[in-house]
C-alpha positions as CSV (number, residue, x, y, z in Angstrom):
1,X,255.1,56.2,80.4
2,X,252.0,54.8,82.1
3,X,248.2,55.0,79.8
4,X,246.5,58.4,80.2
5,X,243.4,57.6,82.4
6,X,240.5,60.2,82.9
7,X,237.1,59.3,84.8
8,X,234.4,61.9,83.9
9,X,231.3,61.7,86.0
10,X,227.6,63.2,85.6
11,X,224.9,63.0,83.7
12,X,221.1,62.9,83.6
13,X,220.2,64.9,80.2
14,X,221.5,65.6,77.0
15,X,223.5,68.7,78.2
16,X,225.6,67.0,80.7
17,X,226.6,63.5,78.6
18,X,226.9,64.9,75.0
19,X,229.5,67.3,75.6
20,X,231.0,64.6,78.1
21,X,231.4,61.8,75.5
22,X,232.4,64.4,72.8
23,X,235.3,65.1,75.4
24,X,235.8,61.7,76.2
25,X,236.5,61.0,72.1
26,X,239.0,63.5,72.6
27,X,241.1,62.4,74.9
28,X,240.8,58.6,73.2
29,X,241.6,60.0,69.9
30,X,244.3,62.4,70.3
31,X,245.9,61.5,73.6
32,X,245.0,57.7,73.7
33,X,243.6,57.6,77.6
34,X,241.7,55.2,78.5
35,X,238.3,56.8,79.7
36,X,235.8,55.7,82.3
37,X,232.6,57.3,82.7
38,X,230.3,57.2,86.2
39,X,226.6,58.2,86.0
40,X,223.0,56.7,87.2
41,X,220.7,54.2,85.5
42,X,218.1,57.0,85.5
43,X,220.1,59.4,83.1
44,X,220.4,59.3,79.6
45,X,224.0,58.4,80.0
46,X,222.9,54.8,80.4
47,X,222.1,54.5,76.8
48,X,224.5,56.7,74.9
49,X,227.5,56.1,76.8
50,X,227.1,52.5,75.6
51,X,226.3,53.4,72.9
52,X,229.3,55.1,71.9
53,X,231.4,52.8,72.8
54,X,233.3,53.5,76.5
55,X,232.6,51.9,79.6
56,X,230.6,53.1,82.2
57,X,229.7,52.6,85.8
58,X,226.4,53.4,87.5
59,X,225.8,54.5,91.0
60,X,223.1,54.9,93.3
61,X,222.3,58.5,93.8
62,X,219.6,61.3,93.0
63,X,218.3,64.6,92.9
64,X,218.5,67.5,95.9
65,X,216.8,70.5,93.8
66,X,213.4,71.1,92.7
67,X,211.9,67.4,94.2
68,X,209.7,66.8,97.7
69,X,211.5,66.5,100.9
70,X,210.6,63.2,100.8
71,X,213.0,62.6,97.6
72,X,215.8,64.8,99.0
73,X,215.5,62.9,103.1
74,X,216.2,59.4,100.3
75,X,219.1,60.9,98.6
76,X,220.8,62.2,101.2
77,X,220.6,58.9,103.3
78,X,222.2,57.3,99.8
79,X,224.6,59.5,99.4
80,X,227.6,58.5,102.1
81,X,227.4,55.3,100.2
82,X,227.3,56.6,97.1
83,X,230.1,58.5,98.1
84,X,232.0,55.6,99.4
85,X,231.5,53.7,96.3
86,X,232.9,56.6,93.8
87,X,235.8,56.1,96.3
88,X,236.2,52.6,95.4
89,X,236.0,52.9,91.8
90,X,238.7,56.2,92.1
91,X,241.4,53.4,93.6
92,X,240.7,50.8,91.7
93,X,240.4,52.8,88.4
94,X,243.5,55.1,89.6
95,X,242.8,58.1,87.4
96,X,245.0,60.7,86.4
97,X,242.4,63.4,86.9
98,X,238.3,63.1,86.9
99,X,236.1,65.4,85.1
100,X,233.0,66.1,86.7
101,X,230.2,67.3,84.2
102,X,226.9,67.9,86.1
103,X,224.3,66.0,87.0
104,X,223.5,63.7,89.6
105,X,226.6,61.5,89.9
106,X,229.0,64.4,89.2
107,X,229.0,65.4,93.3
108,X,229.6,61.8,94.9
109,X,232.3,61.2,92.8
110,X,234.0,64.7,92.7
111,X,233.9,64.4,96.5
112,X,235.9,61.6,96.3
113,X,238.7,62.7,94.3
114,X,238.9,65.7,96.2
115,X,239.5,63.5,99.1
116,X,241.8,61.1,97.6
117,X,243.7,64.3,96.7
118,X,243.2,63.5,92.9
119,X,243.1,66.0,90.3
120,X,240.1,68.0,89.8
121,X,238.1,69.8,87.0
122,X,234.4,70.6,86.3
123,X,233.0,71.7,83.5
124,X,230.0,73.9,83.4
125,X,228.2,74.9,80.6
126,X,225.1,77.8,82.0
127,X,226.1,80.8,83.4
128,X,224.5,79.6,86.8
129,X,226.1,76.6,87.9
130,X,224.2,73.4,89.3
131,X,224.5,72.4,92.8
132,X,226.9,69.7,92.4
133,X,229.2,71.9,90.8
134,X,228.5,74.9,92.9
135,X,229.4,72.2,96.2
136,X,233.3,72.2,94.8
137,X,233.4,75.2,92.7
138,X,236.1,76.3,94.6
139,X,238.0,73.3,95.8
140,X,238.6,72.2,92.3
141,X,242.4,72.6,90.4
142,X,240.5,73.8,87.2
143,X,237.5,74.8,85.3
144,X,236.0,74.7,81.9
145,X,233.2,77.1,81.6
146,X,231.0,78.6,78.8
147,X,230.0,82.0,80.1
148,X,232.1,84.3,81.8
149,X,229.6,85.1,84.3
150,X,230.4,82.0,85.5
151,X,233.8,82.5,86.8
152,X,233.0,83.5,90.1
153,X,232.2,80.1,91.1
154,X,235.2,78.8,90.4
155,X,239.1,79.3,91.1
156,X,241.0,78.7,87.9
157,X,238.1,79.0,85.1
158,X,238.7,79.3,81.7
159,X,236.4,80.2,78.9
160,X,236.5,76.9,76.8
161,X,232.9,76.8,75.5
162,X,230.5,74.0,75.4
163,X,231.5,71.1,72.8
164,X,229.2,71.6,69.6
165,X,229.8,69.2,66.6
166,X,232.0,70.8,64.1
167,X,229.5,71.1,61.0
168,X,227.6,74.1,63.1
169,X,230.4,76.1,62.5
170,X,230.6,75.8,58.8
171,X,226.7,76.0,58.1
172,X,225.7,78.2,54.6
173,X,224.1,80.9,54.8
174,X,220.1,80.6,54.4
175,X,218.5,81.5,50.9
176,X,215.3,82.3,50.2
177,X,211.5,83.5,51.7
178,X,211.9,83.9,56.1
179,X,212.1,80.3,57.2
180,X,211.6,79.6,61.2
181,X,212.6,76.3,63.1
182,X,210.9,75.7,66.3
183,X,212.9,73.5,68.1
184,X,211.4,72.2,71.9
185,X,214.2,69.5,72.7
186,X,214.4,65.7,72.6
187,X,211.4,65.7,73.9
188,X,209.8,68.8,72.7
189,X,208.4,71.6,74.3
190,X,204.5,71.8,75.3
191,X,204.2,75.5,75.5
192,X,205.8,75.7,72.1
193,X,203.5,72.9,71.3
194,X,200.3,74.5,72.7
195,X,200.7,78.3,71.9
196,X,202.3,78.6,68.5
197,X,199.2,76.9,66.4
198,X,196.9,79.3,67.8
199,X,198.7,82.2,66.0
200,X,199.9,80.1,63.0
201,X,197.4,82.0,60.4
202,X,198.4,85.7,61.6
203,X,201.6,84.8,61.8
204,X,201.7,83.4,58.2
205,X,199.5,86.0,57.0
206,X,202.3,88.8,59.0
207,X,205.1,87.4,57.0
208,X,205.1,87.2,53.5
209,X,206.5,83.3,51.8
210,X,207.2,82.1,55.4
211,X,207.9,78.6,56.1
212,X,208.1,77.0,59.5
213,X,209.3,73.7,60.8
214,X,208.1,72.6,64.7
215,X,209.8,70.0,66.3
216,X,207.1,69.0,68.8
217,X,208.4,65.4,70.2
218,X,207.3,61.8,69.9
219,X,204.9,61.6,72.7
220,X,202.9,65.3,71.1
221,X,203.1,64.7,67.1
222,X,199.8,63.5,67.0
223,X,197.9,66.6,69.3
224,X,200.2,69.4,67.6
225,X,199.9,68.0,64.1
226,X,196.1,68.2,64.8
227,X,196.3,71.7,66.2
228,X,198.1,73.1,63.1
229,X,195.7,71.4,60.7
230,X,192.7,72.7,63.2
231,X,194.0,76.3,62.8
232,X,193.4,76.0,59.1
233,X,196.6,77.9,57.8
234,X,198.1,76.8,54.9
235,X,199.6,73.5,55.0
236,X,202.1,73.8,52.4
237,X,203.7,76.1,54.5
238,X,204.1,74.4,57.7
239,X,205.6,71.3,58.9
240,X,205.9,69.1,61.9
241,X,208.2,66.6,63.1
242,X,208.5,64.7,66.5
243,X,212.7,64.5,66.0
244,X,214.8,65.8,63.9
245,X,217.4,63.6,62.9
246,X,220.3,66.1,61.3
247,X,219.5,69.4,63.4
248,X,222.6,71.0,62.0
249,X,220.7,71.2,57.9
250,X,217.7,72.3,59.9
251,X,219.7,75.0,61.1
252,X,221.0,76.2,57.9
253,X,217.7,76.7,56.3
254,X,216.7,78.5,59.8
255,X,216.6,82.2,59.1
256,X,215.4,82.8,63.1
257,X,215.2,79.7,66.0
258,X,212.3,79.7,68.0
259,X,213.7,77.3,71.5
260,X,214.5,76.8,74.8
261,X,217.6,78.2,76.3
262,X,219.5,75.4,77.6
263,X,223.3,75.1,77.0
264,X,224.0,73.3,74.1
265,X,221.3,74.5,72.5
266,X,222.3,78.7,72.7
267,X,225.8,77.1,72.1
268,X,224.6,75.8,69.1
269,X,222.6,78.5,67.9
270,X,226.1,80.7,68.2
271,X,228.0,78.5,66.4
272,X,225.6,78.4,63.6
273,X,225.1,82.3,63.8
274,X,221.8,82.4,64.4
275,X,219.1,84.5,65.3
276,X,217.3,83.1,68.1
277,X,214.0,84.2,70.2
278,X,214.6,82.5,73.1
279,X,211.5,81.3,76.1
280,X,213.9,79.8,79.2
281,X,211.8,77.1,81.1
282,X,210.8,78.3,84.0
283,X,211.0,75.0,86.4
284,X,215.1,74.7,85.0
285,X,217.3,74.3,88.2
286,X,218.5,77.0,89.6
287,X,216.7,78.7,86.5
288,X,219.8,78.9,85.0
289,X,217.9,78.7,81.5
290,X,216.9,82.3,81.8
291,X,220.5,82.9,83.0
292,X,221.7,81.5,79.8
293,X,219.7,83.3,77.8
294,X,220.1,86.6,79.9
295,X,223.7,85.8,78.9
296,X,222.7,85.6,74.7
297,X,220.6,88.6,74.9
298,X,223.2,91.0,76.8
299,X,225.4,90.0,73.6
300,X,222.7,91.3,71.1
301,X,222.1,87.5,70.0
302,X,218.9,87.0,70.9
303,X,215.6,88.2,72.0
304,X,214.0,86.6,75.4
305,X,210.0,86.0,76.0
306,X,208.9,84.1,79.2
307,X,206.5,81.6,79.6
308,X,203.5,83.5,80.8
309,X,204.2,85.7,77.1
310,X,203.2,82.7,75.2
311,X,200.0,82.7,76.7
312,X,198.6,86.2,75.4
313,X,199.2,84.9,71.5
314,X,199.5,88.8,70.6
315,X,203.1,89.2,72.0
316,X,204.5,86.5,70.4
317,X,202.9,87.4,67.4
318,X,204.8,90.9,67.7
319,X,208.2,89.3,68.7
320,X,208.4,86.8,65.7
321,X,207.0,89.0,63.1
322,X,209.4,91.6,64.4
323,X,212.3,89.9,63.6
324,X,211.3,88.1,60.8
325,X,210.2,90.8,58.7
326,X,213.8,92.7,59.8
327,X,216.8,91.0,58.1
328,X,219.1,93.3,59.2
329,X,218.0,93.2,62.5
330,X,218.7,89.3,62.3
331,X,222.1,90.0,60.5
332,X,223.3,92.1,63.6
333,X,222.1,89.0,65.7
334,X,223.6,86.6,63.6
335,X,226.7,88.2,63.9
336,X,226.5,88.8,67.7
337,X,225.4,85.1,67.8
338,X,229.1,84.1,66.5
339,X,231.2,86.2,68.8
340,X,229.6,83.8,71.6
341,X,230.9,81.0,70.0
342,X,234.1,78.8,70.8
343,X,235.1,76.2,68.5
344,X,237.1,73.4,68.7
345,X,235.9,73.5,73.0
346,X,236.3,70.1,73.5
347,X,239.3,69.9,72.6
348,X,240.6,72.8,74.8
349,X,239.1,70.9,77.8
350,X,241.0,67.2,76.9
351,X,244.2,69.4,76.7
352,X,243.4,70.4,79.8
353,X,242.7,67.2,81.2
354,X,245.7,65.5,79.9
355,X,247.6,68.6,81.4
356,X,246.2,68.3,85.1
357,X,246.3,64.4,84.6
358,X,250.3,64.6,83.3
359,X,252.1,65.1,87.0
360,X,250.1,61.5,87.8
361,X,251.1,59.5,84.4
């Protein structure tokens, strides 16, 4: 019998290639394909995919949302070649299937396995779908989706979750006086990094023996390090870092999760069971962040804030000592937090895969 062979294509941050390469370990792994990867020299795909050890092959293409006309008029002139180009790589490559994950080289190439009739599946971690995926939602043979609100953009979906590395699901539980972890991404978040110094002293004064941990980013340590130290609250009690190295101990001290709503992040915030007070950023595409965390609160998981709340200090005051001085309130969250969970996901969708891909083996 002929090698497996998958192409998965997309990219740009964090959310699309992570779960993509813990997919593509999968099918190398346990159903020894050989995998190919397509993305852009802009995304972060270009340094992780190597990174972790599979091939990968970079085309020419860019955004359509959010960016001046100017920006979309240049993409769409590249796109018919970018287009052609996936094509190439699709005949030479001959896949048994191609997994398109988001992003910016997730449409050109999805286009042209659907028109060299190849197996098809996106996967599609918010509850709003991207463009790219929204384009052949319907035209694909499968789909591997994290929230069921999802389904209606597809034919075929099937609630598989997003990937999330397997020590979230096995976290203890935390011990000890409230502890919060304010976590801002990669790159942190400035909103986080502006607003939540300014009520540090209430907000340690509102809780009794809490502890807090803000991961700002590399480029903001310096400014929010100095903001906490200008508010003058206690230092022995606060902390912060621009990266966190092992964000699965961070969350098991957590006791609530102050962060952004993006995929993998409310996915791993359910697999850890945790409590989360969630502020989706606003400029997202197709602000599916709020849809995400829309999704998280409907469950009884979380509690959702938006931007503009974070500049009157006195709400978020009231939202985090709310929950914080409320353990069972957390509990219930905790719980909720773990029924929106799906482990083992990446799995799931390289069965799939291999299944789709087994008619062309």
């Amino acid at each position: 019998m002929a090698q497996l062979k998958i192409l998965i294509a997309g990219g740009g941050t964090g959310g699309h290639i992570i779960p993509a390469l813990a997919v593509a370990r999968e099918l190398r792994d346990r159903h020894g394909a050989e995998v190919l990867l397509v993305g852009t020299a802009r995304g972060l795909e270009s340094r992780l995919v190597p990174e972790a050890g599979f091939p990968l092959h970079l085309i020419d293409v860019g955004p359509l949302k959010s960016v001046s006309l100017a920006t979309r008029l240049r993409t769409l002139s590249r796109l018919p070649a970018s287009i052609f180009e996936c094509k190439r790589l699709v005949r030479e490559f001959h896949p048994g299937a191609v997994l398109g994950v988001g992003g910016y080289a997730s449409g050109p190439a999805m286009l042209a396995a659907l028109w060299l009739k190849i197996p098809t599946m996106i996967y599609e971690p918010n509850a709003m779908p991207g463009l790219a995926n929204r384009l052949v939602g319907k035209r694909v043979a499968r789909a591997a989706i994290n929230f069921p609100a999802a389904t209606r953009w597809f034919r075929n979906a099937e609630v598989t979750g997003v990937p999330v590395r397997p020590e979230f699901f096995s976290l203890p539980a935390p011990t000890g006086p409230p502890h919060l972890l304010i976590f801002g991404g990669s790159l942190g978040a400035r909103i986080f990094n502006i607003n939540v110094p300014k009520l540090i002293p209430a907000l340690l004064c509102s809780v009794p023996g809490l502890t807090l941990l803000h991961q700002c980013g590399e480029r903001n340590a310096a400014a929010t390090t100095e903001a906490y130290q200008s508010s003058g609250a206690d230092a022995s009690r606060w902390q912060v870092r621009p990266f966190l190295s092992d964000m699965a101990a961070e969350f098991a001290r957590a006791h609530l999760i102050l962060s952004r709503s993006g995929a993998t992040t409310v996915a791993e915030e359910a697999a850890a069971g945790k409590p989360a007070l969630l502020v989706p950023f606003a400029a997202a595409t197709d602000d599916h962040q709020r849809r995400n965390a829309e999704a998280m609160v409907q469950a009884g998981a979380a509690v959702m804030l938006e931007e503009n709340d974070l500049e009157i200090p006195e709400r978020l005051l009231a939202a985090l000592t709310g929950l914080l001085n409320d353990p069972s309130r957390r509990s219930a969250m905790a719980a909720a937090a773990r029924t929106q969970a799906h482990e083992g996901a990446a799995a799931r969708i390289a069965n799939r895969l291999a299944e789709l891909a087994a008619p062309q083996a």
